[in-house]
Backbone of each chain as ProteinMPNN parsed JSONL, in Angstrom:
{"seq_chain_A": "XXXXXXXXXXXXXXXXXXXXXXXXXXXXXXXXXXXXXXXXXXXXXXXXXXXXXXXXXXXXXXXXXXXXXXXXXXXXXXXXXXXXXXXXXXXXXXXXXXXXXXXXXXXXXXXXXXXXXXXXXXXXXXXXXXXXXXXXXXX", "coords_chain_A": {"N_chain_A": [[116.372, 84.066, 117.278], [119.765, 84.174, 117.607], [121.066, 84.507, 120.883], [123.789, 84.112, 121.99], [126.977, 84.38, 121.429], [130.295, 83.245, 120.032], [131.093, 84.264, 117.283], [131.574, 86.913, 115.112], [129.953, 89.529, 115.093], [127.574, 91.11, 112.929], [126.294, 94.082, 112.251], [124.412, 94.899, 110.124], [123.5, 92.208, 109.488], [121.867, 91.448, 111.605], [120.006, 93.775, 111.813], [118.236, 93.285, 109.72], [117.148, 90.749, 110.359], [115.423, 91.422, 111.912], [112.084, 92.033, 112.181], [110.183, 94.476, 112.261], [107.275, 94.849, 114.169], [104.532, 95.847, 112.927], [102.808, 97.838, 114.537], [104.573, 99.597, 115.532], [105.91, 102.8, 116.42], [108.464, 103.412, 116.966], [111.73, 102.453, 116.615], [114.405, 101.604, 117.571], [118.119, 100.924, 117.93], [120.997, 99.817, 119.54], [124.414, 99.478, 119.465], [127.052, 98.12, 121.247], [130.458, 98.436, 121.537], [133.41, 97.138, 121.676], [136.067, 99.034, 123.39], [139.452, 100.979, 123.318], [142.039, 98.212, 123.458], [143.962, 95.915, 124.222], [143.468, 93.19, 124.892], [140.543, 90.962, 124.941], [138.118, 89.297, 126.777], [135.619, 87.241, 127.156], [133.643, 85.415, 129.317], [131.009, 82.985, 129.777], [128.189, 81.169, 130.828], [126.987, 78.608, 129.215], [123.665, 77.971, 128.14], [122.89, 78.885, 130.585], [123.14, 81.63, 130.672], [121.752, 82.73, 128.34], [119.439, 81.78, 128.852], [118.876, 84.364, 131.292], [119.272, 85.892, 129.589], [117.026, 86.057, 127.818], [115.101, 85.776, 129.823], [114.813, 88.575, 131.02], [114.771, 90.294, 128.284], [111.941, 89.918, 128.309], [110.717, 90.59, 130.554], [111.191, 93.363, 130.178], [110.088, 93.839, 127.615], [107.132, 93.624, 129.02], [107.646, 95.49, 131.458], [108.199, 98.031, 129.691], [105.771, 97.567, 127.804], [106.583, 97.171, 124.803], [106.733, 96.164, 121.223], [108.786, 94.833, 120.139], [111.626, 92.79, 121.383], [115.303, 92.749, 121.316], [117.733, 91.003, 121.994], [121.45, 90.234, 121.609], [124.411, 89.282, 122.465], [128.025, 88.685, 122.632], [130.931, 86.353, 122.921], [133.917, 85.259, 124.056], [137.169, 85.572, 122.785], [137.628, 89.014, 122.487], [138.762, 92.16, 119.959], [139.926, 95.18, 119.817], [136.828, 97.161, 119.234], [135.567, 95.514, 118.179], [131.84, 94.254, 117.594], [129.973, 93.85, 120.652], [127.905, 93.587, 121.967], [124.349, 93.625, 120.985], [121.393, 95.532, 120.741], [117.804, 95.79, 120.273], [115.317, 97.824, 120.108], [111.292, 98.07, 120.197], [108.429, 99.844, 120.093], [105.262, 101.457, 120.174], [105.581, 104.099, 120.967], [108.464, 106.454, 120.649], [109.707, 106.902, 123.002], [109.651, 105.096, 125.049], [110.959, 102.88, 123.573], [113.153, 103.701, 124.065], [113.834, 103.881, 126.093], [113.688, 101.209, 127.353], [115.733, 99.896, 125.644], [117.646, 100.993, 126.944], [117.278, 99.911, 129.775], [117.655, 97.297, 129.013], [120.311, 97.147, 128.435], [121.977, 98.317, 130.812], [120.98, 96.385, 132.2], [122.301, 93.848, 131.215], [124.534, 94.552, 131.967], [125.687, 93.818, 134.348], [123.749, 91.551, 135.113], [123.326, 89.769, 134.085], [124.537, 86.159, 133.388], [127.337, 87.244, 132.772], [131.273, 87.17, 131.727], [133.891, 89.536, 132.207], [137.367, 89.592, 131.328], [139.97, 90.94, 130.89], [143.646, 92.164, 130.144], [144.363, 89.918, 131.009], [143.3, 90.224, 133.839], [140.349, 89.398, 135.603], [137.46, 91.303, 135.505], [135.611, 93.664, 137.581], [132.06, 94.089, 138.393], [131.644, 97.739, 137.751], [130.873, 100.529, 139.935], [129.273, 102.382, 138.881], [128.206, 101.032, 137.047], [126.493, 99.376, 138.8], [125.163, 100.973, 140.456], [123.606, 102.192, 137.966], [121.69, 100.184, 137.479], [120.365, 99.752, 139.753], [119.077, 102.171, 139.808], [117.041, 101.607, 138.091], [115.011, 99.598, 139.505], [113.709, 101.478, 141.939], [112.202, 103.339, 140.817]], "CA_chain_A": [[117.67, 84.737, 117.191], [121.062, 83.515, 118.764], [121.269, 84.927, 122.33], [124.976, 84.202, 123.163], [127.67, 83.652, 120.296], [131.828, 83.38, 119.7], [130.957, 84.27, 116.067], [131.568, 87.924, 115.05], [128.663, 90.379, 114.987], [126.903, 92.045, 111.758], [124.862, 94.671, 112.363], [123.588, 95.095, 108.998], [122.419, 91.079, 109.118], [121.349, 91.296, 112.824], [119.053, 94.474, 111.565], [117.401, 92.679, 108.565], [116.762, 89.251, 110.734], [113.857, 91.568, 112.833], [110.622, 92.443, 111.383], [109.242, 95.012, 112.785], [105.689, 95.043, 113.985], [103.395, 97.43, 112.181], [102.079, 98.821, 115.453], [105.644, 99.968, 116.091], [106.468, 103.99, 115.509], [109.576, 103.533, 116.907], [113.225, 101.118, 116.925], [115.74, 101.756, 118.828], [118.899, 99.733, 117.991], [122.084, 99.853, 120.354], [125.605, 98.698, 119.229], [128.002, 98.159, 121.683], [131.74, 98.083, 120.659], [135.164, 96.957, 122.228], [137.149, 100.178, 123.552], [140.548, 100.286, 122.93], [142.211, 97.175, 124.691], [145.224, 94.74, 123.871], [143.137, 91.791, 124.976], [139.199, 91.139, 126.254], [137.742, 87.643, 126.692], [133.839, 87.174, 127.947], [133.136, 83.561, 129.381], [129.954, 83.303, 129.986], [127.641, 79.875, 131.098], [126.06, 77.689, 128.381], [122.386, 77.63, 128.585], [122.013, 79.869, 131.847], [123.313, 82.918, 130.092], [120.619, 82.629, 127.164], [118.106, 81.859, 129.891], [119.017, 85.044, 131.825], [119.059, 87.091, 128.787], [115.527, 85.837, 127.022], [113.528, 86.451, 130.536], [115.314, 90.155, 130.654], [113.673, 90.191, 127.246], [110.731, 89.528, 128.82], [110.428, 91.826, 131.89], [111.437, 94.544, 129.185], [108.791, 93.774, 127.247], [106.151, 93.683, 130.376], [107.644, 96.898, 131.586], [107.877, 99.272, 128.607], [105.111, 97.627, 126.533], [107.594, 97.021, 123.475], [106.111, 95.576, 120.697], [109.879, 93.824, 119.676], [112.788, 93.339, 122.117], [116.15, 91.685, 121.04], [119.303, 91.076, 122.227], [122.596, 89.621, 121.559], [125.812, 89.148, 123.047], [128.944, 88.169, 121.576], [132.076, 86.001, 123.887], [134.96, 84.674, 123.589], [138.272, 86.481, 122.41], [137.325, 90.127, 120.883], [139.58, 92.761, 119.738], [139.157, 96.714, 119.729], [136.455, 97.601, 117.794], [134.358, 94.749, 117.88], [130.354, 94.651, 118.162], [130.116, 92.94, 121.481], [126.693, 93.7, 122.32], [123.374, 94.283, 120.051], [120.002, 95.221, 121.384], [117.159, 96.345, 119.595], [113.72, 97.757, 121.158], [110.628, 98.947, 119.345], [107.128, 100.109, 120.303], [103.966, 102.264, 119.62], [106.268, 105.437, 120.931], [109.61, 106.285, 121.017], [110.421, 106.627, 124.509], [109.305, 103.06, 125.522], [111.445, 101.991, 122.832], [114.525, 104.542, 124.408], [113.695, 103.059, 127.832], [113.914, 99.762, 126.953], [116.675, 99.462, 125.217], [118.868, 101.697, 128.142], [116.925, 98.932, 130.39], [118.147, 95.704, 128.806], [122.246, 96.922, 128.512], [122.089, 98.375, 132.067], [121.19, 94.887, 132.934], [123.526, 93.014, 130.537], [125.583, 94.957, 132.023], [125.605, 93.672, 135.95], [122.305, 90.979, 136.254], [123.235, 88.744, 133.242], [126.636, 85.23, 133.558], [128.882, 86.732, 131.371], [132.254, 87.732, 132.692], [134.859, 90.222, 130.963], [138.559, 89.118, 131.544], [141.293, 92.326, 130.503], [144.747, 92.714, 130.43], [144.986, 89.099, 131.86], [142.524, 90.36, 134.931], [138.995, 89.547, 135.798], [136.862, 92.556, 136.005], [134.475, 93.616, 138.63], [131.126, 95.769, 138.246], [132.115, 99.348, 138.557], [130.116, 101.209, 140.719], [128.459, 103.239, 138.309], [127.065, 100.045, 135.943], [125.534, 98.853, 139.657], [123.808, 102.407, 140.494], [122.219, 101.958, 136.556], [120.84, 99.346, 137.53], [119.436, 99.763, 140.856], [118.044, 102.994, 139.414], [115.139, 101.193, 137.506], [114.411, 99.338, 141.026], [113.564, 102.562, 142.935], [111.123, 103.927, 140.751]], "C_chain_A": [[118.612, 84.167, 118.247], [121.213, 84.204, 119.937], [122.9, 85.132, 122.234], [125.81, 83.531, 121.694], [129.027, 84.006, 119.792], [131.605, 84.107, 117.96], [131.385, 85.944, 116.037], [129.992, 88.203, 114.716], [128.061, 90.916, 113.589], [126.488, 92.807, 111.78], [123.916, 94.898, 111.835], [122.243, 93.813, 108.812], [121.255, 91.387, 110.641], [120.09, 92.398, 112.368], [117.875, 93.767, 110.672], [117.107, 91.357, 109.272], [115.348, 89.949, 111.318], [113.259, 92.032, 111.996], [109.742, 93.031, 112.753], [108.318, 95.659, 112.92], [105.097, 96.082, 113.32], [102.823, 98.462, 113.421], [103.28, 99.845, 116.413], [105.789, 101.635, 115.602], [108.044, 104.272, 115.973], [110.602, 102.141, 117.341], [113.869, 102.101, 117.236], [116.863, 100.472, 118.708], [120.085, 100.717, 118.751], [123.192, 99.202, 120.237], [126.734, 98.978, 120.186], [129.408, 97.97, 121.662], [132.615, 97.625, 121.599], [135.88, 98.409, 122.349], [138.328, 99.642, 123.25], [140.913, 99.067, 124.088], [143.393, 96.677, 123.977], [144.269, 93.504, 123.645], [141.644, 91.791, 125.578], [138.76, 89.781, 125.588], [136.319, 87.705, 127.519], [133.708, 85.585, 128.097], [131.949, 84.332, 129.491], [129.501, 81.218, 130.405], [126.711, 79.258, 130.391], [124.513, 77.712, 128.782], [121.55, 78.984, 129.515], [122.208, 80.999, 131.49], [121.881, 83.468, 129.046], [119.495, 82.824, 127.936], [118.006, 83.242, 130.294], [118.564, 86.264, 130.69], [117.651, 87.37, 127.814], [114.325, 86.122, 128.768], [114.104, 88.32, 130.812], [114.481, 90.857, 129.538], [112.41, 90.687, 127.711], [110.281, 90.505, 129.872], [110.991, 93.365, 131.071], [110.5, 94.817, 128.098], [107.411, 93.76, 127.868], [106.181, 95.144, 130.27], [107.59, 98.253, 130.72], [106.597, 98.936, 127.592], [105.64, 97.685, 125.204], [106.734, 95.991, 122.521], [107.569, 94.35, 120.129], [111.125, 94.424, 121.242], [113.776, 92.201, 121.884], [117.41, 91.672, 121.516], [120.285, 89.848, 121.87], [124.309, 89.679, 121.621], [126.93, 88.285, 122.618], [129.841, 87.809, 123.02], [132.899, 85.535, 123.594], [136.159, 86.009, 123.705], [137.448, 87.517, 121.788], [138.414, 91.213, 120.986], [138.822, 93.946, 119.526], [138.311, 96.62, 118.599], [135.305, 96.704, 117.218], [133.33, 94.722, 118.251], [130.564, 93.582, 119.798], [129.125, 92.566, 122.177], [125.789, 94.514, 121.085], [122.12, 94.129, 120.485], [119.116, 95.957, 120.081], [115.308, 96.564, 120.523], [112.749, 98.514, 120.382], [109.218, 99.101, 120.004], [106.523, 101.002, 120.136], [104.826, 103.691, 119.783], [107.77, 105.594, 121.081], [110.091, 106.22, 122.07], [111.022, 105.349, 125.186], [110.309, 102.234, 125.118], [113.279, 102.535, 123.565], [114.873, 103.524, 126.025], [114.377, 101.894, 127.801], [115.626, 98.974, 126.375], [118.047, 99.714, 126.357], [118.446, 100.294, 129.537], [118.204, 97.741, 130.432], [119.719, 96.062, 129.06], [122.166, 97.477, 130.363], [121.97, 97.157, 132.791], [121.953, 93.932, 132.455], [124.6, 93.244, 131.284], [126.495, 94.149, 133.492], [124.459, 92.358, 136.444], [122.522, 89.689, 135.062], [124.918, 87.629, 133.223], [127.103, 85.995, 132.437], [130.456, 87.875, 132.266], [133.377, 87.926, 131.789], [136.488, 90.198, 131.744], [139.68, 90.501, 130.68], [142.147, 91.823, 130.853], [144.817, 91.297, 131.813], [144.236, 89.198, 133.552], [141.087, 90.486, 134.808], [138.483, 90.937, 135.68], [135.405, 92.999, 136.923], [133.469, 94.614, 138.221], [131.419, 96.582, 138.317], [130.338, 99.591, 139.393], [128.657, 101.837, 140.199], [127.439, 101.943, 137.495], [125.897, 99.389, 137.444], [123.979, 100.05, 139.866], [122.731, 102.525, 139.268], [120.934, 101.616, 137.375], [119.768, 99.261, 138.688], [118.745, 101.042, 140.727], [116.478, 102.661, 139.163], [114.718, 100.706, 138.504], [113.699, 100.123, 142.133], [112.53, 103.185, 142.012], [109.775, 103.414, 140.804]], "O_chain_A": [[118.343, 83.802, 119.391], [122.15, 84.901, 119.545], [123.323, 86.277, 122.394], [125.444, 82.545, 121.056], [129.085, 85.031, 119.114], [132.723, 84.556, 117.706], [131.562, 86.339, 117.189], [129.128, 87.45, 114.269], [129.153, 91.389, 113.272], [125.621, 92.614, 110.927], [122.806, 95.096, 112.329], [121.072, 93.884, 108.438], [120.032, 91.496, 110.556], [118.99, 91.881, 112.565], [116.698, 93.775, 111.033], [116.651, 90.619, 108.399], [114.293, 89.314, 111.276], [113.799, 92.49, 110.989], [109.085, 92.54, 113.671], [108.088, 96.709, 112.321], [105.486, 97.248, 113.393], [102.481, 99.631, 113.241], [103.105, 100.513, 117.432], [105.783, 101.804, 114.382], [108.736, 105.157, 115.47], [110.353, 101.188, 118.08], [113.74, 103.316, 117.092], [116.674, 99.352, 119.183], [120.156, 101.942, 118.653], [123.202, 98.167, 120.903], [127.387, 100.007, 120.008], [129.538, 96.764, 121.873], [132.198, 97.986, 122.7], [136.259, 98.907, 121.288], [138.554, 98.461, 122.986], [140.375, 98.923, 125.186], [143.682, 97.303, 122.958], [144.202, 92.889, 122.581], [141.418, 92.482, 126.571], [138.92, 89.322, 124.457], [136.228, 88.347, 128.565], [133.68, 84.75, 127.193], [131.722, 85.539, 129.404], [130.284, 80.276, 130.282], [125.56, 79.283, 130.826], [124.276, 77.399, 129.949], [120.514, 79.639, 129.404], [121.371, 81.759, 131.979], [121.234, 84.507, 129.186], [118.702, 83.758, 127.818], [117.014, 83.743, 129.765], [117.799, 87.213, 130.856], [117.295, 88.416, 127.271], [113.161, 86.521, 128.785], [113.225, 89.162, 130.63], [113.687, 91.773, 129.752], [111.957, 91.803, 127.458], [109.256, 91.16, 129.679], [111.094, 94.39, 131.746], [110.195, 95.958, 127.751], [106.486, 93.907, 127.069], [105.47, 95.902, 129.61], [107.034, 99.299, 131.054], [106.308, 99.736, 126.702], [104.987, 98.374, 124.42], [106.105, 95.073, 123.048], [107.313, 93.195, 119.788], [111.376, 95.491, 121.802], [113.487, 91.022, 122.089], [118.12, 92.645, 121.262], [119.911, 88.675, 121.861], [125.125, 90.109, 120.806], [126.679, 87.139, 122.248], [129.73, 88.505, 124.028], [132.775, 85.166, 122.426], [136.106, 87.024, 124.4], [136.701, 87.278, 120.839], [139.027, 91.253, 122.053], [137.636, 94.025, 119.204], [138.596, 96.243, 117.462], [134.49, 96.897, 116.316], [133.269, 95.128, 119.412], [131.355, 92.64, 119.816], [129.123, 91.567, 122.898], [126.134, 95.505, 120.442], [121.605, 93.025, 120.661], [119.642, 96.541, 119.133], [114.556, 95.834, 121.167], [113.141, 99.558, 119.859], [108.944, 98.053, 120.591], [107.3, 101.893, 119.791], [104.805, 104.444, 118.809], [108.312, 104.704, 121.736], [111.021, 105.428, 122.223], [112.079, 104.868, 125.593], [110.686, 101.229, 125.72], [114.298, 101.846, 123.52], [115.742, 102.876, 126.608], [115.523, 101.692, 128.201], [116.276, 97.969, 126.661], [119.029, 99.002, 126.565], [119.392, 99.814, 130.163], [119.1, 97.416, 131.21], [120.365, 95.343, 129.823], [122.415, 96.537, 131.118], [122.646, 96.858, 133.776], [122.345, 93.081, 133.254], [125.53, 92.443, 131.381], [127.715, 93.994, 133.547], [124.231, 92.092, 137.624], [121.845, 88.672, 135.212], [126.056, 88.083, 133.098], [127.257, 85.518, 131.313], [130.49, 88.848, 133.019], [133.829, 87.142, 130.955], [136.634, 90.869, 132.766], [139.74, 90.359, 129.458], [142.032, 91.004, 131.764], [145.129, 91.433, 132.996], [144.564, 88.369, 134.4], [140.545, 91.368, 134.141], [139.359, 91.793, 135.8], [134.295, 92.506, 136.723], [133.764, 95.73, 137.795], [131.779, 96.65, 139.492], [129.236, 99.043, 139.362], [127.529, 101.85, 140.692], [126.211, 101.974, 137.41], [124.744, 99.021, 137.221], [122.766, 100.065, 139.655], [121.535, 102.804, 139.35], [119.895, 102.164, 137.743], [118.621, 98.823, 138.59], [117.777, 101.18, 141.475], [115.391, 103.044, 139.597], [113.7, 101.327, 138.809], [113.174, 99.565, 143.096], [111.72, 103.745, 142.75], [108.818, 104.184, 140.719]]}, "seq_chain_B": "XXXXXXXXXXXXXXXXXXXXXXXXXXXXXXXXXXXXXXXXXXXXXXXXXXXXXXXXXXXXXXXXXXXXXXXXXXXX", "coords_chain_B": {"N_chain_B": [[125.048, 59.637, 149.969], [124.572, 61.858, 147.624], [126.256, 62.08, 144.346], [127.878, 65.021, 142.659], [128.427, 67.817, 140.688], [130.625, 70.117, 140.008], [130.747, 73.661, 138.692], [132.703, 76.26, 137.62], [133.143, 80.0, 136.971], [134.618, 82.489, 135.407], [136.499, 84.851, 137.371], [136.473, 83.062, 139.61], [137.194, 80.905, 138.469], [139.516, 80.846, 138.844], [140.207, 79.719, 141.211], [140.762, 76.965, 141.071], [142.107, 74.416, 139.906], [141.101, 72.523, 137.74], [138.235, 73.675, 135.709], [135.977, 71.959, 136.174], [134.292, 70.258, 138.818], [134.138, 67.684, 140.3], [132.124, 65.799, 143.177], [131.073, 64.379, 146.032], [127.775, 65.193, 147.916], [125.877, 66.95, 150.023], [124.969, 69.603, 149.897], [125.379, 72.802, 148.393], [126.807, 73.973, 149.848], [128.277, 71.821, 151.712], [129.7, 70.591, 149.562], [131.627, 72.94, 148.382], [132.959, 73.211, 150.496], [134.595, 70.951, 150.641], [136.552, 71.507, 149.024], [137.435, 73.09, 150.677], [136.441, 75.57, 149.743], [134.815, 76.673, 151.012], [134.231, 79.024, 152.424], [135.482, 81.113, 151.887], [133.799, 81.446, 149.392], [131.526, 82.207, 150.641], [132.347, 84.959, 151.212], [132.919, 86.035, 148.985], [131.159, 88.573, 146.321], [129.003, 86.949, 144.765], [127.086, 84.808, 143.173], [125.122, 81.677, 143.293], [124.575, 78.784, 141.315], [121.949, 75.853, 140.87], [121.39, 72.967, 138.783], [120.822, 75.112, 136.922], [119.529, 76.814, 137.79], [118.995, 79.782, 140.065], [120.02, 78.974, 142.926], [120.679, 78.338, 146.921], [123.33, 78.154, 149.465], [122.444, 76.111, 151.119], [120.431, 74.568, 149.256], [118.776, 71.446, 149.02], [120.947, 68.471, 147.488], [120.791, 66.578, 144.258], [121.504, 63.379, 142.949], [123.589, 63.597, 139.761], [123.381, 66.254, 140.239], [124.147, 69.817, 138.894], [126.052, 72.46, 140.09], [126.777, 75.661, 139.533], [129.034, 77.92, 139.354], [128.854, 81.679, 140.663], [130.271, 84.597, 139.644], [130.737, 88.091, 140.55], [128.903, 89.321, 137.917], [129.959, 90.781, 134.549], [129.266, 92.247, 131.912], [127.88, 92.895, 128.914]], "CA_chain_B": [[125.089, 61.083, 149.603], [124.27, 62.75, 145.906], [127.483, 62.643, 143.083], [127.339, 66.155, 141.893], [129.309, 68.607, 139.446], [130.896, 72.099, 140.107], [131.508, 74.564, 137.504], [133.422, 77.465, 138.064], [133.439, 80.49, 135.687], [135.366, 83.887, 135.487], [137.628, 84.665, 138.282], [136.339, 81.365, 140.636], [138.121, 79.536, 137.839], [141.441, 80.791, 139.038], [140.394, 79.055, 142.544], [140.408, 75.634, 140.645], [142.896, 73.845, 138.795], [140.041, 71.864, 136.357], [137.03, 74.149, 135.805], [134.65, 71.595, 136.753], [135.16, 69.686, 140.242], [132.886, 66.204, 140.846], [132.191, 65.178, 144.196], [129.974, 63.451, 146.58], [127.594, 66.838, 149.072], [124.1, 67.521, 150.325], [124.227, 70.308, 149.614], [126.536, 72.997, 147.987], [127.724, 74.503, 151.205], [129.604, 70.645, 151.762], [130.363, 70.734, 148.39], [132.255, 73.932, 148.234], [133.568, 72.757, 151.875], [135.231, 69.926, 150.653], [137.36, 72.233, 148.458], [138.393, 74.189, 151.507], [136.085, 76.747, 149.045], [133.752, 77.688, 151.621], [134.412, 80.275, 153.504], [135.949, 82.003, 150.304], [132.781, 82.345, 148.338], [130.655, 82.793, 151.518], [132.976, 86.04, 151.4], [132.78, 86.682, 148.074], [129.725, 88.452, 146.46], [128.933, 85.918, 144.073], [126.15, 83.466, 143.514], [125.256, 79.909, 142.865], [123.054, 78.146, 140.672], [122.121, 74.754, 141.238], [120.76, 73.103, 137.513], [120.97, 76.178, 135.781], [118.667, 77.708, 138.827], [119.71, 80.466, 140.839], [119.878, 78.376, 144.303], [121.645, 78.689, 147.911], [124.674, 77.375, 150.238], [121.605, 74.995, 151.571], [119.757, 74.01, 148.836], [119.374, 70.199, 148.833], [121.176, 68.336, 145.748], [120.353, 65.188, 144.175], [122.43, 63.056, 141.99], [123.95, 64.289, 139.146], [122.871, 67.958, 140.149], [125.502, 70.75, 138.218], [126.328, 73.753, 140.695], [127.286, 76.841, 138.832], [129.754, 79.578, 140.761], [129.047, 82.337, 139.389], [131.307, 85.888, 140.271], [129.698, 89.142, 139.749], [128.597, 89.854, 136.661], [130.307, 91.921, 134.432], [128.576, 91.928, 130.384], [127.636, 93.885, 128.289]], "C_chain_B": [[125.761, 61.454, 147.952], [126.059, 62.98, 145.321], [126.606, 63.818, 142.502], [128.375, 66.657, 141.06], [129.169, 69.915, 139.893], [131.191, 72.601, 139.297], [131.915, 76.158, 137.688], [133.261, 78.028, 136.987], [133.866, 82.025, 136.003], [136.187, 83.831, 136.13], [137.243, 83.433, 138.89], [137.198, 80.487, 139.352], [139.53, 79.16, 138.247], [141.327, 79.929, 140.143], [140.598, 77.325, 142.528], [141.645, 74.939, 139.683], [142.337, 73.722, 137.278], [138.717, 73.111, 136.772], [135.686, 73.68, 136.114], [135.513, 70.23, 137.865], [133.7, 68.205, 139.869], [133.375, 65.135, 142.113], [130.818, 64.714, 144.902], [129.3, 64.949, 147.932], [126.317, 66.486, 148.778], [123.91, 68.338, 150.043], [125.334, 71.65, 149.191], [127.352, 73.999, 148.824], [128.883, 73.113, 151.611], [130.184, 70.61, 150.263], [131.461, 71.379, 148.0], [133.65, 73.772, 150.126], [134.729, 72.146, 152.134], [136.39, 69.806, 149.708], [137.854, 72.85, 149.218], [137.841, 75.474, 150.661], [134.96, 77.821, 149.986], [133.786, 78.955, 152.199], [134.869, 81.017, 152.579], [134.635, 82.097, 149.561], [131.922, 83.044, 149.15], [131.059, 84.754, 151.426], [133.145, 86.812, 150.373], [131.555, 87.263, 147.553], [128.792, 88.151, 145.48], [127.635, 85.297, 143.881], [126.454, 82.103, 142.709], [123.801, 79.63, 142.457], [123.208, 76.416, 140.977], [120.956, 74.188, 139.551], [120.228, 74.571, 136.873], [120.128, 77.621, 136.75], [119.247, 78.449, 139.934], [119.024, 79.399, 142.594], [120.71, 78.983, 145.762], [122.347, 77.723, 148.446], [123.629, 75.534, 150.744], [120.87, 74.432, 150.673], [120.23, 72.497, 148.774], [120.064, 69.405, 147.321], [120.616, 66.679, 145.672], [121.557, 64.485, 143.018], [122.424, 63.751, 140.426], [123.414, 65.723, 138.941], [124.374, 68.558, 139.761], [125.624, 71.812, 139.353], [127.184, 74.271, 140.075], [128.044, 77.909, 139.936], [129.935, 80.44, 140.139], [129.364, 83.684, 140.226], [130.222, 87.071, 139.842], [129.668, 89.278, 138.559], [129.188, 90.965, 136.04], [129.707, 91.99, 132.298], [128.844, 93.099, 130.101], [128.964, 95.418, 127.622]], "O_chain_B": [[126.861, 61.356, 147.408], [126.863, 63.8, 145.765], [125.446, 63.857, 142.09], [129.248, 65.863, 140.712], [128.185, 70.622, 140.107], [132.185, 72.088, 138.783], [131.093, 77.049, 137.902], [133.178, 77.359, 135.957], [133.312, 82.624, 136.925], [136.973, 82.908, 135.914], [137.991, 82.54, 138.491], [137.757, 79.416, 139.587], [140.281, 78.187, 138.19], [142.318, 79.209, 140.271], [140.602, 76.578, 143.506], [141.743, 75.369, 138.533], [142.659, 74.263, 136.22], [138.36, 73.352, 137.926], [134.654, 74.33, 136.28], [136.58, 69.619, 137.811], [132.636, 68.172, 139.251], [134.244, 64.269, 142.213], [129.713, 64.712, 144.361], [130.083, 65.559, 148.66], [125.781, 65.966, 147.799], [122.733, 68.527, 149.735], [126.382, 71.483, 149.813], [128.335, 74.652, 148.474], [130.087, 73.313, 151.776], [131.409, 70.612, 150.149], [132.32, 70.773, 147.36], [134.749, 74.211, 150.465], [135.568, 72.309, 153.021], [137.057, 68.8, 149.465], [138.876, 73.413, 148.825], [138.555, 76.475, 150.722], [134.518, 78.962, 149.849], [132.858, 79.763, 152.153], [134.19, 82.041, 152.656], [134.523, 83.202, 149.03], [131.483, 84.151, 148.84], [130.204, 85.631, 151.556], [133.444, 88.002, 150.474], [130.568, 86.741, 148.073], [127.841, 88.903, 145.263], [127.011, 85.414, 144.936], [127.339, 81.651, 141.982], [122.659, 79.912, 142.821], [124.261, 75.834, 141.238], [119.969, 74.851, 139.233], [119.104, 74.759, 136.409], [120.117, 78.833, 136.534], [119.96, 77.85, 140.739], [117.892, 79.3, 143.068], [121.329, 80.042, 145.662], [122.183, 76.55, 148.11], [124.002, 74.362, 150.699], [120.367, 73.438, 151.197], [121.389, 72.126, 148.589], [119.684, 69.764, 146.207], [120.22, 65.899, 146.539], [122.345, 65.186, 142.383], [121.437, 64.331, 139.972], [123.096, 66.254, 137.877], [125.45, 68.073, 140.111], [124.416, 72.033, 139.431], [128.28, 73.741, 139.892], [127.652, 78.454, 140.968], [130.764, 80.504, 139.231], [128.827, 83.88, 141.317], [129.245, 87.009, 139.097], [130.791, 89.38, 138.064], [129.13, 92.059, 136.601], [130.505, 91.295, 131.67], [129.553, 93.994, 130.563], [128.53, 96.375, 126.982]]}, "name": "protein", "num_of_chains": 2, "seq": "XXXXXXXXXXXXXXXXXXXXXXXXXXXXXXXXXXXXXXXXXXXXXXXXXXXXXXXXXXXXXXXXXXXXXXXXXXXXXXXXXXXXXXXXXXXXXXXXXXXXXXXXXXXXXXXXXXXXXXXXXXXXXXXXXXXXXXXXXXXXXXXXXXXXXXXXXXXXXXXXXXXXXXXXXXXXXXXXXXXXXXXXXXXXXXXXXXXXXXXXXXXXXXXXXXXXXXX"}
């Protein structure tokens, strides 16, 4: 699956691309949208973004025991309303799969290159997407 | 001393005319130096990758090594 992509989102295809495992009793998918805005632009860094976001993957799959974990991130120009983020997390119980998925965007959010440009101005972590994240660290 | 490649991305781009710089550094503390950038990222709270690898101000470079400047993170 594409990691990192200017393309618009699907959710319908992005759902039907996973197959998931038989030992799964629960998915967990997560669509993130565009609030309202005028203007939002995501660079992001060829290669090291993808990297960043497939071992995330990975330490999400370690830590919850997930039998599937997917993500994908959309950059470029997007306009209100658009998918801009799509995760998906599944394993033997639902929780794992709840976990997991609140996991991976808490870290998309703050631990992965991609950088969201507004209203003509960079934008910095808020406060609150850092505390997420240093939540899962402390337990 | 090592030809390398800078690439700026997010806000550090505004600090740049061209988004990617190529100069001659040991290491990407002279690198960033030789932009008059140092002391500005040192201050920012930022990192740097060196080939695609999260590295530091000292890591050594070698020819055609890429250094990435990368701003906080903001995704998702």
């Amino acid at each position: 699956m594409k990691r990192v992509t200017e393309a618009k989102l699907d959710p319908a295809a992005l759902r039907n691309a996973i197959r998931v495992p038989h030992d799964s009793g629960g998915l967990v998918v997560f669509e993130g949208h565009v609030r309202e805005t005028p203007e939002l632009f995501l660079d992001h860094y060829p290669g090291m973004t993808e990297k960043f976001i497939e071992n995330l993957l990975r330490e999400a799959t370690e830590r919850f025991e997930l039998t599937l974990a997917e993500a994908v991130h959309r950059v470029g120009s997007l306009k209100t309303g658009d998918l801009i983020v799509w995760v998906a997390c599944a394993s033997p119980h639902r929780q794992a799969a709840f976990d997991g998925a609140l996991y991976l965007m808490d870290h998309l959010k703050s631990s992965v290159p991609l950088w969201k440009r507004e209203h003509e101005a960079w934008l910095e972590p808020s406060e609150e997407d850092l505390y997420k994240k240093e939540q899962w660290h402390e337990q | 001393m090592p030809k390398v490649r800078l690439k700026f991305f997010g806000q550090y781009r505004e600090w740049v005319e061209a988004e990617t710089a190529e100069l001659e550094a040991n290491t990407p503390a002279e690198a960033l130096a030789s932009l008059g950038l140092l002391e500005r990222f040192a201050d920012s709270t930022g990192m740097l990758a060196v080939n695609q690898e999260v590295a530091g101000l000292d890591t050594p470079l070698n020819d055609n090594d890429e250094i990435g400047l990368l701003p906080p993170m903001t995704g998702g």
